[in-house]
C-alpha positions in Angstrom: -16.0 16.2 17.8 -13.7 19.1 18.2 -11.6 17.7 20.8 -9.7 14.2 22.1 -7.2 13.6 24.5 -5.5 10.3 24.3 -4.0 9.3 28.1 -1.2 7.2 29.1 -0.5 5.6 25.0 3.0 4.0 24.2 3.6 6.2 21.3 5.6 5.3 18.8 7.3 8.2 16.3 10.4 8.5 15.1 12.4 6.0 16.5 11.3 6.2 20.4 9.1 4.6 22.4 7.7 6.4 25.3 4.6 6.8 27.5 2.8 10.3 26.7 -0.3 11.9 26.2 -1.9 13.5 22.9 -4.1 16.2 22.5 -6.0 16.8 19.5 -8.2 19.9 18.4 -10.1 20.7 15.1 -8.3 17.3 13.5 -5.0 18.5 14.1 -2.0 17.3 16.9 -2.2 20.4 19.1 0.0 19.0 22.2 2.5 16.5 22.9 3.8 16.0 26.5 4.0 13.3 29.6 1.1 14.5 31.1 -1.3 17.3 29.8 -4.1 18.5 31.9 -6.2 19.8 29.6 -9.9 19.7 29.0 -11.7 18.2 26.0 -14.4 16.6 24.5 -13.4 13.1 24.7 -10.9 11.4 26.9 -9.2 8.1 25.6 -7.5 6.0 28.4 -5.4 4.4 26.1 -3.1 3.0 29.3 -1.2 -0.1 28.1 -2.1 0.3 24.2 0.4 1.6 21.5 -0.2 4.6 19.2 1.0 4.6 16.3 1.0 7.6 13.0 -1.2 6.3 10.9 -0.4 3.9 8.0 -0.2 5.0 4.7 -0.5 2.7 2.0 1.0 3.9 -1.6 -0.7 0.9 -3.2 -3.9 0.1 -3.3 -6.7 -1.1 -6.0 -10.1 -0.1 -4.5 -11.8 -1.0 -7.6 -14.2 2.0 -8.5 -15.7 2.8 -10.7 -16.4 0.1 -13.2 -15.3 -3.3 -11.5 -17.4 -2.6 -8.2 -18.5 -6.3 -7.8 -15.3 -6.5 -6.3 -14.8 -4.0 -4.3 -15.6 -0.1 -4.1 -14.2 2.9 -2.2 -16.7 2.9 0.2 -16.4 -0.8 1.6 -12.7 -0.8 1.0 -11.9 2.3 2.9 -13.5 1.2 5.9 -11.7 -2.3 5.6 -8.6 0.1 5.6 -9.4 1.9 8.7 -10.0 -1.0 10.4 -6.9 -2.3 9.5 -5.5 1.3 11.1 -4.5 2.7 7.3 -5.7 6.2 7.6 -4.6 7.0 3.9 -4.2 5.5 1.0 -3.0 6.1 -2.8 -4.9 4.2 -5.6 -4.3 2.9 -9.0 -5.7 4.2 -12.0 -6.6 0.5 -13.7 -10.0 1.2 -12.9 -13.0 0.6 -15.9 -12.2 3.4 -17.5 -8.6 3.2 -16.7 -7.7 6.7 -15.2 -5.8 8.0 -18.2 -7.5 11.6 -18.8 -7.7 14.2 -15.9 -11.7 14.4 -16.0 -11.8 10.8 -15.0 -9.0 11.3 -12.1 -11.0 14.2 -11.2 -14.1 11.8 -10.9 -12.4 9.5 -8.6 -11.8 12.2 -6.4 -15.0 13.0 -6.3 -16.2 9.9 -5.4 -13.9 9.3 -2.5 -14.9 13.2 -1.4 -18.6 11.3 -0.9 -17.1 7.9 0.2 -13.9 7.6 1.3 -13.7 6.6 5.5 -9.7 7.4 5.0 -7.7 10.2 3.5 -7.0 9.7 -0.4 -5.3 10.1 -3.6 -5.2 8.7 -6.5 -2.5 8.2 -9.8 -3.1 9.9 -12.7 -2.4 6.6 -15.3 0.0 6.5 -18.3 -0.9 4.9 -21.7 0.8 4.7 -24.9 -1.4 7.8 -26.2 -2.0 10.0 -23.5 1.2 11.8 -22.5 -0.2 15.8 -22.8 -2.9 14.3 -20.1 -0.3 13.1 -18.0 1.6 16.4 -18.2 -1.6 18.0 -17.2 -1.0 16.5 -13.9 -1.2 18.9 -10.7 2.0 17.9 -8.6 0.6 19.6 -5.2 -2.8 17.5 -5.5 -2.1 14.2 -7.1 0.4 11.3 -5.4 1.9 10.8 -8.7 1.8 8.6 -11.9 1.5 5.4 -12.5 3.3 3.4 -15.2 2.4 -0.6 -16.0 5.7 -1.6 -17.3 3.8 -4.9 -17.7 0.2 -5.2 -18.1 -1.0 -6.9 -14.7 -4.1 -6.8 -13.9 -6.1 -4.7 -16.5 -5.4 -2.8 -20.4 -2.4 -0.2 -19.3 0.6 -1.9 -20.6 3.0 0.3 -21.4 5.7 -1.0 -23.9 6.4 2.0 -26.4 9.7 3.1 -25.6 8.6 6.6 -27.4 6.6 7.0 -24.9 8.2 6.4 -22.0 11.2 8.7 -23.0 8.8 11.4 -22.6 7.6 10.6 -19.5 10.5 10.1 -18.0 12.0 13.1 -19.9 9.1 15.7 -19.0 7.1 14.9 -15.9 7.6 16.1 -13.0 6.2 14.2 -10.9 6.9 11.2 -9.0 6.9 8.1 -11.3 5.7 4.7 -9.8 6.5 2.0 -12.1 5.3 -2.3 -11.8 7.9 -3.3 -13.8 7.7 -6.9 -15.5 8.9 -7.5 -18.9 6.2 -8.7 -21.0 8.3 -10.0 -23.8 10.2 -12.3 -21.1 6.8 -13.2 -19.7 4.8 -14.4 -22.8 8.0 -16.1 -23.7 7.7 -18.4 -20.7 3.5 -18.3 -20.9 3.9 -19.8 -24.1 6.5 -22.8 -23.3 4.2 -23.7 -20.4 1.0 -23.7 -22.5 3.3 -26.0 -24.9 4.4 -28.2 -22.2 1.1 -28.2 -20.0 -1.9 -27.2 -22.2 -4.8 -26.3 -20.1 -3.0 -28.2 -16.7 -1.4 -25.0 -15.5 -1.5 -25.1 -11.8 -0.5 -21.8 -9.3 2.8 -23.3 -8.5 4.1 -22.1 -12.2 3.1 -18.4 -11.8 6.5 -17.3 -10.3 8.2 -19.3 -13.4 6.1 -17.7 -16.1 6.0 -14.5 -13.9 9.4 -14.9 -13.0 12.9 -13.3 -11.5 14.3 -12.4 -15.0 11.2 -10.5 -16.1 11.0 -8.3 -12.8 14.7 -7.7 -13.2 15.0 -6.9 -16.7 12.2 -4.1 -16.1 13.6 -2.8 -13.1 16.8 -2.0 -14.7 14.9 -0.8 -17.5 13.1 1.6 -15.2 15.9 2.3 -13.4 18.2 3.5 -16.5 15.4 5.6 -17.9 15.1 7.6 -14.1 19.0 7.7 -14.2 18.8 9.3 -17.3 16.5 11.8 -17.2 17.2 12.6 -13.1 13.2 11.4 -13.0 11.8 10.5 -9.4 11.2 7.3 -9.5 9.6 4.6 -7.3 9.5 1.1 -8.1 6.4 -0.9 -6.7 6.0 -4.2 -5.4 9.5 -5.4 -5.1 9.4 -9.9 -5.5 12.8 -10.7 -6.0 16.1 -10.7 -4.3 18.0 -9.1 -7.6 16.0 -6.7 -7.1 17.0 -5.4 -4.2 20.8 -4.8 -5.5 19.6 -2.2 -7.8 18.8 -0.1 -4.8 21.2 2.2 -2.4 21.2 2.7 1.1 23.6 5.0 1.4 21.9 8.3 1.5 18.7 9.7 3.6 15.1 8.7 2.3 14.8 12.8 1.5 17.6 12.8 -0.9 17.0 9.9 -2.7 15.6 10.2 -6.5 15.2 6.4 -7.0 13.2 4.5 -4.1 11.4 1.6 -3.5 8.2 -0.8 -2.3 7.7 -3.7 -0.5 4.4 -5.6 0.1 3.0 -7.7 2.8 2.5 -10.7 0.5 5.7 -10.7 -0.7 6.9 -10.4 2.8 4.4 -13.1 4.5 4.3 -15.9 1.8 6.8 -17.9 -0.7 6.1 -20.1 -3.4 5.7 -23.4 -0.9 2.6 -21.3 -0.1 1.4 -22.4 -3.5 0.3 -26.0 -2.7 -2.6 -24.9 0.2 -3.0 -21.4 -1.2 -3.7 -21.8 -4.7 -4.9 -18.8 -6.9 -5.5 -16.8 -3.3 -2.3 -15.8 -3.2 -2.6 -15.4 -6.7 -0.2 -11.7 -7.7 1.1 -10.1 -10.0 4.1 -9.8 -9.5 4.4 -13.1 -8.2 5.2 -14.4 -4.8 9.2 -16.2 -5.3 10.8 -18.5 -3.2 11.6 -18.2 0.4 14.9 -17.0 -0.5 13.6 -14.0 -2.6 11.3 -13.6 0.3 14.3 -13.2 3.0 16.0 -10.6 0.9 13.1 -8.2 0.1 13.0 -8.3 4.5 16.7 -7.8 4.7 16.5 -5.1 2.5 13.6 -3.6 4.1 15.5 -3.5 7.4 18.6 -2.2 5.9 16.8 0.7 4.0 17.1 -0.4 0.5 13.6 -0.9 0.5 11.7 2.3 2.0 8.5 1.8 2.2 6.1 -1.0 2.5 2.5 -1.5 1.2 -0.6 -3.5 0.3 -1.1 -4.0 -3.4 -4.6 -5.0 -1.9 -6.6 -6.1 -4.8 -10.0 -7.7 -4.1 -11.4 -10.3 -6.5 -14.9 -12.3 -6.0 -14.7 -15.7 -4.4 -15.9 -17.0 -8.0 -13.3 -15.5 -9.9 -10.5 -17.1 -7.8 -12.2 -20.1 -7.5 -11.4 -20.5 -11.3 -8.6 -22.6 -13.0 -4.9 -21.0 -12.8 -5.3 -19.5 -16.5 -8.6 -17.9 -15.7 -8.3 -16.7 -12.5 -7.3 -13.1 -11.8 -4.4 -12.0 -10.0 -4.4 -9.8 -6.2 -6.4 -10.1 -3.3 -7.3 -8.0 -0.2 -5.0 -7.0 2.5 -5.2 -3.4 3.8 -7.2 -4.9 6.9 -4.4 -6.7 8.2 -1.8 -5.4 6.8 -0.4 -3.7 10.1 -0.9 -6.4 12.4 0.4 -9.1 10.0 3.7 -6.5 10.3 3.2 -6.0 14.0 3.4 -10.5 14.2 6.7 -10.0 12.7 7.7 -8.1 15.6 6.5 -11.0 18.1 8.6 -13.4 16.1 11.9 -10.9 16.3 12.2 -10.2 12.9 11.6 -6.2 13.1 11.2 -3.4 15.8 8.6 -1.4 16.5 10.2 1.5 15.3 11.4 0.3 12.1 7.5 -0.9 11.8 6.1 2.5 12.2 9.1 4.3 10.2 8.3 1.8 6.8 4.3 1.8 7.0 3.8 5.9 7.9 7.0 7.9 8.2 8.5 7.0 4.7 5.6 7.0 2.7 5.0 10.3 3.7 8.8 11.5 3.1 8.5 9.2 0.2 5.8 11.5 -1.5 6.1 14.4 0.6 2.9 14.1 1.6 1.8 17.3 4.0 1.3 17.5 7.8 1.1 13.9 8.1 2.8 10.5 9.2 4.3 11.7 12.1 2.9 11.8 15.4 4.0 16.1 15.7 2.2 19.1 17.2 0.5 21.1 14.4 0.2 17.5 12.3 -2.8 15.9 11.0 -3.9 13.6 13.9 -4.0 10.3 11.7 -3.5 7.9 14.7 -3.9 4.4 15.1 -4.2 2.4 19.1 -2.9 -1.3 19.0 -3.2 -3.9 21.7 -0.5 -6.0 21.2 -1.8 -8.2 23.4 -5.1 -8.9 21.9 -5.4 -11.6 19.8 -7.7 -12.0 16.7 -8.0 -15.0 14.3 -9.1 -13.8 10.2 -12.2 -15.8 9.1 -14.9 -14.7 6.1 -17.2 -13.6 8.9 -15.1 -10.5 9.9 -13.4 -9.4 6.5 -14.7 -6.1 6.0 -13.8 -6.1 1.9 -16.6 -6.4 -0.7 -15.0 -9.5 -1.9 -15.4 -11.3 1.8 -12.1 -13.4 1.5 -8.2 -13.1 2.8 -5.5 -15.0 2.0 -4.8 -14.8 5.6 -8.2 -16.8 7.0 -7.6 -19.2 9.6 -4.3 -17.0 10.8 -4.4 -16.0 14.5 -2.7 -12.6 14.6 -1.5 -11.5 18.1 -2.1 -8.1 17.9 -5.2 -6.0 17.3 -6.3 -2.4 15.9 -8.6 -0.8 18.6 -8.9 2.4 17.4 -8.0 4.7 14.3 -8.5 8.5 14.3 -8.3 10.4 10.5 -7.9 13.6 10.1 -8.5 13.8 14.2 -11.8 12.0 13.7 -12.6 8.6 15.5 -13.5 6.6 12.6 -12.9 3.5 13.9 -13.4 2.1 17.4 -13.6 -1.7 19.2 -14.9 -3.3 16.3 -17.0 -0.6 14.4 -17.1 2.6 12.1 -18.3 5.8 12.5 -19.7 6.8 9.8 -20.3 9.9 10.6 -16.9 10.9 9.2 -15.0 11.1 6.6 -11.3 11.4 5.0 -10.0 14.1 3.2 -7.8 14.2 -0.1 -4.0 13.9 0.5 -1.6 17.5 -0.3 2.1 17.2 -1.3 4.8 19.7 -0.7 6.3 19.8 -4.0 
């Protein structure tokens, strides 16, 4: 389709809110104005609906290849779409972990085939490949990706050797989950001697706990501080955290910057007693104090930019004890409306919404020509009904894994329609898959 004009949307961008029409041509924003009178291929009356840039999610675990009984790029793109995420940037601990640049390269190629949304992925960091890393082409790859704690998967990261040199001679942006491991088997191993076998979900955030996220984020921190590396730490879970963190200059300027996620947003540990080992993470989901501060911080831009860490497991796998079961779960399909709830309860804007979930990812990473609703843009669009209710069950999850941690929640908005790359790949309920995304380029 070579054309779409969107009529009568409440368009969100760059902190206003007014009622205008789009135009789109060839997958690009060609006009913005009140009311254009222009011909095209396909009208979208989009009277009473918002619009919104696109999301972009810097965080996302889409499982391919090697652990694709739980989720692949195919499946999981189209759950992001649906969920209005028209890109996303995707971790290398993957089966084999993404640590050379002919298996990045690979990825790529798969999501070329695959992938319903615009992609890229991180080039991974291990304690033996740093002349890979280097290898790493700055204009078509998000950045890298260092486990400073092993999480999910075999990338832990803990010689000091060799993360002086990464620090000391990328380039690149750096994005860092920082636990300390030390501090965490420490604690693993007085609750084994206290509990045995009867660990329950509740003591993940004590084993996995404040001290270990802080003592790595400083960690992290000092290395970027001394080196002047760009630096961006993931999944933020505690309110310490969010001291090590400044507010005081523009997003553009800043060489240190910083996630949130919806999980750490949404849930605390009380969560723990109905939720079990679905809202199962690494790192783990704190109290409902740590919880407050992360969405303080967001709202007062400590925090910049706020993501998924969607990680599908199988049913079976969660369904195991606490010690066996794996940790992340899905969440790029409600992601945005879980945010845009917030909003009905008071707790954000609109605009602050849009400016965390598209703008600042894209300043983040200086992503090209997109999150920003702007003539000569990328039209990566998404309409939401705030109005239109829609309650999460197994029967409408549209990850491999068939499970949310949010089932049984009655969200009061919707995602009608998402365009990528000026493509309607998403519309009342069902993809087109007649489309496709396209890999992500960054100004750098």
């Amino acid at each position: 389709m070579s054309s779409i004009i969107i009529k009568s949307a409440t368009i969100i961008n760059e902190g206003r809110i007014f009622i205008g029409d789009v135009f789109i041509k060839n997958g690009f924003i060609e006009q913005i104005g009140t009311i254009l009178n222009l011909a095209a291929d396909k009208v979208i009356n989009a009277e009473g609906l918002h619009l919104l840039p696109g999301c972009i999610d810097d965080q996302v675990h889409f499982r391919e290849p090697g652990l694709t009984h739980k989720a692949d790029i195919f499946t999981e793109s189209r759950a992001a779409v649906a969920g209005g995420i028209t890109s996303f940037m995707e971790m290398p601990n993957t089966v084999p972990n993404t640590l050379t640049q002919e298996l990045l390269e690979d990825k790529f190629q798969i999501a070329k085939n695959n992938s319903a949304a615009n992609y890229s992925f991180f080039m991974g960091a291990g304690n033996d490949n740093l002349e890979q890393v280097l290898l790493t082409d700055p204009i078509h790859v998000c950045g890298i990706k260092i486990f400073m704690g092993s999480s999910t998967g075999n990338m832990l990261v803990d010689n000091e050797k060799t993360l002086e040199g990464i620090f000391s001679r990328t380039p690149l942006l750096v994005a860092t989950h920082c636990e300390d491991e030390a501090t965490i088997r420490a604690n693993t191993e007085r609750f084994m001697l206290q509990y045995g076998d009867d660990l329950t979900p509740e003591m993940h955030p004590l084993i996995r706990n404040a001290e270990a996220c802080f003592i790595s984020s400083s960690f992290a921190l000092g290395l970027a501080k001394k080196y002047d590396t760009r630096l961006h730490i993931l999944h933020i879970s505690t309110a310490i955290e969010t001291s090590l963190f400044d507010n005081s200059i523009p997003l553009e300027k800043k060489r240190v910057t910083s996630e949130a996620c919806i999980h750490h947003l949404w849930f605390s540990d009380a969560d723990y007693a109905q939720k079990g080992n679905w809202i199962k993470w690494n790192p783990a989901i704190k109290t409902a104090a740590d919880r407050d501060e992360i969405f303080k911080a967001v709202l007062d831009d400590r925090i910049d930019v706020i993501a998924t860490d969607h990680a599908p497991h199988t049913i079976e796998e969660k369904l195991q004890p606490y010690s066996k079961a794996p940790s992340g779960g899905p969440l790029v399909q409600h992601a945005l409306i879980a945010m845009l709830e917030f909003y009905k309860q008071g707790k954000i804007s609109l605009e602050k919404i849009v400016e965390k979930i598209a703008h600042s990812p894209a300043t983040c990473f200086q992503i090209d020509k997109r999150g920003f609703i702007r003539e000569g843009y990328w039209a990566d669009l998404v309409l939401v009904d705030l109005n239109k209710a829609s309650t999460v069950n197994r029967l409408n999850v549209l990850s491999k894994c068939g499970w949310s941690p949010f089932e049984g929640q009655t969200f009061s908005s919707s995602v009608v329609s998402t365009l990528v790359s000026g493509n309607l790949v998403y519309e009342n309920g069902k993809i087109n898959e007649g489309v496709s995304g396209k890999r992500l380029v960054f100004n750098r």
